[in-house]
Structures are given as structure tokens and as C-alpha cells.
C-alpha positions in Angstrom: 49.6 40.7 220.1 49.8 42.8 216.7 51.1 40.9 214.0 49.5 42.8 211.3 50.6 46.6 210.7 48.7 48.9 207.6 49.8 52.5 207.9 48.9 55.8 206.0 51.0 58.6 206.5 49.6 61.6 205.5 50.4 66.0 205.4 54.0 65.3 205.5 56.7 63.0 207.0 55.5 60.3 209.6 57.6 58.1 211.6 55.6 54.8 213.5 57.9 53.2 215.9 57.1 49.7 216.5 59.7 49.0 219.0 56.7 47.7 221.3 55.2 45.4 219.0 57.8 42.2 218.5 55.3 39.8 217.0 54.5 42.0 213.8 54.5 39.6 210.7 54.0 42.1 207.9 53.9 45.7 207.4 52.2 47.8 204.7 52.5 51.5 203.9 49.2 51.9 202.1 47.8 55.3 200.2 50.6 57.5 201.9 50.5 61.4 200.5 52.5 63.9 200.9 55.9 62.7 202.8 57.3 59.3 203.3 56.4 57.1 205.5 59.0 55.4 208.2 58.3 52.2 209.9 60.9 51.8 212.7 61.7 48.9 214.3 60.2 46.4 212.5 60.8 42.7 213.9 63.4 40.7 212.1 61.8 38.3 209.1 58.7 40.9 208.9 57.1 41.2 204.8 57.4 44.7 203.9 54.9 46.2 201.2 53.6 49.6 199.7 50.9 50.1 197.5 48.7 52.9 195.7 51.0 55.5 196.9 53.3 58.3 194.4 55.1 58.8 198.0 58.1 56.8 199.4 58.1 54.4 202.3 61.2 53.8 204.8 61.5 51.0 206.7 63.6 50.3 209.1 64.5 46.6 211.0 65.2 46.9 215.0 68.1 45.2 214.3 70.0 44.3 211.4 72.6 42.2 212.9 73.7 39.1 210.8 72.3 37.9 207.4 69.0 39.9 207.4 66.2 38.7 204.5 63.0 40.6 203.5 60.3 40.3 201.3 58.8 43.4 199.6 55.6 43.6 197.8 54.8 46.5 195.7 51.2 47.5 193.9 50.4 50.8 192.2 53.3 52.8 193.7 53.8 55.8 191.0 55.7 58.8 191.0 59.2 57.0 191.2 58.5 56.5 194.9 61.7 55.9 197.0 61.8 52.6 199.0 64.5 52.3 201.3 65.4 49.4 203.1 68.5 49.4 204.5 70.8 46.5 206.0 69.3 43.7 205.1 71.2 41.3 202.7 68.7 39.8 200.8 66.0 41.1 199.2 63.4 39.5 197.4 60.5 42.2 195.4 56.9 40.8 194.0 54.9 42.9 192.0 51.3 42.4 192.4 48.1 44.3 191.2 48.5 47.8 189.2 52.0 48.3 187.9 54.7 49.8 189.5 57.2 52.8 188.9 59.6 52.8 192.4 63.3 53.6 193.2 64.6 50.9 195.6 67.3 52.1 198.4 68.9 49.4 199.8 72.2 50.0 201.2 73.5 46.3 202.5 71.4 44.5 199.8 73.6 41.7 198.2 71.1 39.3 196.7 68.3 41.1 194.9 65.3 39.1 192.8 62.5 40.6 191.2 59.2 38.5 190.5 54.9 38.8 189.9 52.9 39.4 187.4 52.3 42.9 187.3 54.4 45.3 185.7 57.6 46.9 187.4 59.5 49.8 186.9 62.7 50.0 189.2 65.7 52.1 189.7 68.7 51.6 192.0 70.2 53.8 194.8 72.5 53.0 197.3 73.8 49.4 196.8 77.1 48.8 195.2 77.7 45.0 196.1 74.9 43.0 194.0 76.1 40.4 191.8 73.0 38.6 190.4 70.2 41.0 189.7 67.4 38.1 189.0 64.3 38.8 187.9 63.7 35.1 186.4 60.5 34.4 188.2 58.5 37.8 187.1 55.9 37.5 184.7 54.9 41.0 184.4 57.2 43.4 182.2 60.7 44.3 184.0 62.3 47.9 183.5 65.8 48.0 185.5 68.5 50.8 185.2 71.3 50.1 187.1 74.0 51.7 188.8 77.3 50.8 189.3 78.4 47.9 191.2 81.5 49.7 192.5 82.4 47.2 195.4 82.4 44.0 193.4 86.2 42.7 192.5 87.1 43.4 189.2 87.1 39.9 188.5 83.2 39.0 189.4 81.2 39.1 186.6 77.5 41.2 186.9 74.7 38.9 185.8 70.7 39.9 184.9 68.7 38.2 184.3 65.2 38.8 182.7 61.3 37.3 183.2 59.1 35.5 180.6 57.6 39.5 179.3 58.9 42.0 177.1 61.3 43.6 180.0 63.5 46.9 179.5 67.2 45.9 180.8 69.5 49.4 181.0 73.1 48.3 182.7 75.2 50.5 180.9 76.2 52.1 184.0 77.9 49.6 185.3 82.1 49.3 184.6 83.5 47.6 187.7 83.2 44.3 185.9 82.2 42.5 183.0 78.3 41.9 182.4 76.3 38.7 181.4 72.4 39.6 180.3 69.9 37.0 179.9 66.7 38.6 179.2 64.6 35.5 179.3 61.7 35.0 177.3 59.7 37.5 175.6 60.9 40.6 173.4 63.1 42.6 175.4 65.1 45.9 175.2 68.7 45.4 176.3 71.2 48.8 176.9 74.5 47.9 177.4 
């Protein structure tokens, strides 16, 4: 069986379908140029990860019924690169090796953490419903602009929530709801 998947797309969009290959563990987009990358159904509870690649990376779970989780890695992805992974509740990102500069599309995502050791970059498409964006564990620097939590009540406070380096917190976008900011450790720059 396949359980280990490392893809390059290359002269444009690419789609790999993976709807034969149930035991995958982990998937890596690695060194894609010129058009993203999608990964297509990808078996539930699979790590994701992209890295050294200024392109974006779509992946997509065969099925996405009930609480979904996923674990993302990212290393050297430049250019802003748009990673989408869409309905899955939970998402947990780990920065390793060179640092990062990414947009993250994640249209179901609820629960959203941020950790490693290498520098991150990240803004926010798509998701409207995160309460807690928790980048406590990182030790590499944290920059995170974020959008709008438009489907929270009016009564449920927005929480970040910083790493132990000098991280870059922009959550002036956000009005549905009042905002709590903890930057954590380390000599942070907070727009509110």
C-alpha cells in the first residue's frame, strides 16, 4: 500500500486524485512552480505539508463528514502562497525549516493553532467562525493579519494568542466581537 505521497506540480495547474490510495498517511506538495497543486481525496486524519514552493497547494479530504482534524506543516513556502484546506474543523500548522510567507484558506476551520520554530508569515481567507487563534506553542516569530470573524455571536469574545518570539499581531479587522491579545513572550507588535 502507499502511505507516503510527495508531489511536484509543475507548468501550470495539476490535480492528483488519490481516491485509490486509502492508506495514505501524509501528503507533501514539494517545489511546485507555476500553478497550484490539488491533492484530491486524501484519506481522513492524513498530515498535510508544503515546502520550498512561491505556489499554492489545495488539498482536498474524500470526505469531510463530521469533526475533520489536520495537521499542516509548512517550510520555505514564499510568494504569499495560498493553502486551502477546506472542511475540516480543526487545524493545527507547524512551521519547520526556512521561514514561511503563506495565505491559509480554510473554509470550516473552527479551531486554529500555530506552532515551530521557524518563522511564519500568515494571512486568513475564508474562515469566519474561529474563536481562539493560538499560536502559544510557536517558537519561531508569528505575523497574523486577520479577517473578520463574522459568524461568531456578538457576545463571544476573539482571543490570540502569541509564541515565546517577537511576533507581529494585526486583528484590527475584526468587529463582530470584542478582542483579548496575549502576545506571549518576547517583544511583539500588536494592531488593534
Amino acid at each position: 500500500s502507499i502511505e507516503t505521497i510527495v508531489a511536484t506540480g509543475s507548468g501550470g495547474a495539476v490535480t492528483l486524485g488519490l481516491a485509490n490510495a486509502a492508506d495514505v498517511t501524509s501528503v507533501t506538495s514539494s517545489g511546485s512552480t507555476g500553478g497550484i497543486l490539488t491533492v484530491s481525496g486524501i484519506a481522513a486524519g492524513a498530515d498535510l505539508a508544503v515546502q520550498a514552493q512561491a505556489v499554492g497547494a489545495n488539498f482536498q479530504y474524500a470526505s469531510t463528514v463530521g469533526s475533520q482534524s489536520a495537521n499542516l506543516s509548512v517550510s520555505s513556502v514564499t510568494g504569499a502562497a495560498a493553502l486551502t484546506v477546506d472542511g475540516v474543523e480543526t487545524i493545527a500548522v507547524t512551521a519547520t525549516g526556512g521561514a514561511s510567507v503563506y495565505q491559509l484558506d480554510a473554509d470550516s476551520v473552527t479551531s486554529l493553532t500555530f506552532g515551530g520554530a521557524s518563522p511564519q508569515t500568515i494571512t486568513l481567507a475564508a474562515m469566519t467562525a474561529v474563536s481562539h487563534f493560538d499560536a502559544s506553542t510557536a517558537t519561531g516569530a508569528v505575523g497574523l493579519t486577520l479577517i473578520n470573524q463574522s459568524s461568531l455571536l456578538a457576545a463571544q469574545d476573539l482571543s490570540v494568542s502569541g509564541g515565546t518570539a517577537g511576533d507581529t499581531l494585526n486583528v484590527s479587522a475584526h468587529t463582530q466581537s470584542n478582542i483579548s491579545v496575549n502576545g506571549g513572550e518576547g517583544n511583539d507588535t500588536i494592531t488593534h
